[in-house]
C-alpha positions as CSV (number, residue, x, y, z in Angstrom):
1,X,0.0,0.0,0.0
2,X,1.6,3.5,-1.1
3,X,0.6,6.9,1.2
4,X,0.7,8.5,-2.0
5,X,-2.0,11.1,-2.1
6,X,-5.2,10.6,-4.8
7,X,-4.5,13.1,-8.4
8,X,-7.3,15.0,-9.1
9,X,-8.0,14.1,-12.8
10,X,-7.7,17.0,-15.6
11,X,-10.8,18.7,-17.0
12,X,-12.0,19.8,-20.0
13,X,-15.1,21.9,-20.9
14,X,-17.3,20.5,-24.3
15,X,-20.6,22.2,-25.2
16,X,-21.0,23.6,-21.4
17,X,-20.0,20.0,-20.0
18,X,-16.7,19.5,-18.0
19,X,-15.3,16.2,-18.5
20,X,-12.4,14.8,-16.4
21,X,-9.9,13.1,-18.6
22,X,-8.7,9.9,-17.9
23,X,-5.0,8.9,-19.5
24,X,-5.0,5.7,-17.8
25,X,-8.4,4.3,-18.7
26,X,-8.1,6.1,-22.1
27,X,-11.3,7.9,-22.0
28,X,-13.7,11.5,-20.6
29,X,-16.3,11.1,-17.9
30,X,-18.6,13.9,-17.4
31,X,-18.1,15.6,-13.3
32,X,-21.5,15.4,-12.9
33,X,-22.1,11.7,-13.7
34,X,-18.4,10.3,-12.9
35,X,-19.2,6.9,-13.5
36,X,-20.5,7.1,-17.2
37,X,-17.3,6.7,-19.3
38,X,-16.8,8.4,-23.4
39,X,-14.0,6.0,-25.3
40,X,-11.4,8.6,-26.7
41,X,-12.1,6.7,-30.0
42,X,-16.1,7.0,-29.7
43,X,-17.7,10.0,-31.9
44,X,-18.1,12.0,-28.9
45,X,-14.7,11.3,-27.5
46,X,-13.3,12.4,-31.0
47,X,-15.3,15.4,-30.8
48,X,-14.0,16.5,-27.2
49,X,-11.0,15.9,-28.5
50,X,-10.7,18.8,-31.0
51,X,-11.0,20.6,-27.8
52,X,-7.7,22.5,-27.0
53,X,-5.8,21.2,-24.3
54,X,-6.7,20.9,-20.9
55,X,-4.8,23.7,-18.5
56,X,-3.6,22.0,-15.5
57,X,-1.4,23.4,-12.6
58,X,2.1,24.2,-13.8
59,X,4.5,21.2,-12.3
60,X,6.5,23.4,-10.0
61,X,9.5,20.9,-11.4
62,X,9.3,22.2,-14.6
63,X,9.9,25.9,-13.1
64,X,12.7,27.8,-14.6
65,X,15.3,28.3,-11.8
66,X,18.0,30.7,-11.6
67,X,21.2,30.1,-9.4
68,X,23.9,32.5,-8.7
69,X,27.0,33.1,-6.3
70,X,26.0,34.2,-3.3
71,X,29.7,35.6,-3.1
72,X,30.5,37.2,-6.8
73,X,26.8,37.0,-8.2
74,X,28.5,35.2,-11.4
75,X,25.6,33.8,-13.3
76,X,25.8,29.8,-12.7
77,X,22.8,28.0,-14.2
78,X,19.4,28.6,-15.6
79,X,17.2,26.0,-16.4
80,X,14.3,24.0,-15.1
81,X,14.1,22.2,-11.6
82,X,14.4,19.0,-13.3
83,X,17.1,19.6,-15.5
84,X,18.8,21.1,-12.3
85,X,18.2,18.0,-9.6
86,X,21.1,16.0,-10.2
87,X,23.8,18.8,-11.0
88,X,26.6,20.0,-8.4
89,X,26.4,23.2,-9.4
90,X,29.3,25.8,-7.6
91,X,31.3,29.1,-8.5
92,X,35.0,27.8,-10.7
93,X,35.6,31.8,-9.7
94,X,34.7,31.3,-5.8
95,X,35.0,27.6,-5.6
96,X,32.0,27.7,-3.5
């Protein structure tokens, strides 16, 4: 058993509907009825589909990220979160 807290699906909106959209299980349910399922490859499906694309909250590890020297303020690195997790990142000026 994982403590791992439940995602909340992604919604979109279709003709006044929101539908979450469910990757795993490959298809939309309407919020209201949650347990009534649209097949991404049903006509529907197809048509909520030409829908743009769902906004969901930015992945704070995708973040752009600026690190400097706290002692010279030379420029070190800028990049995302995730490109910068498994760096050692220090001043070659300040060796620090």
């Amino acid at each position: 058993m994982t403590n791992e807290m439940p995602k909340r699906l992604p919604t979109v909106k279709h003709n006044g509907e929101k539908y979450f959209i469910d990757w795993r299980l490959q298809e939309f349910r309407p919020v209201d009825r949650p347990f009534e399922s649209i097949p991404f490859d049903s006509e529907l499906g197809r048509k909520i589909d030409e829908m743009p694309e769902p906004r969901t909250d930015a992945n704070p590890i995708e973040n752009n990220v600026t690190v400097t020297c706290s002692s010279c303020g030379k420029l070190l690195f800028v990049g995302s979160e995730n490109e910068a997790r498994h760096l050692a990142i220090y001043c070659e000026d300040c060796l620090r």
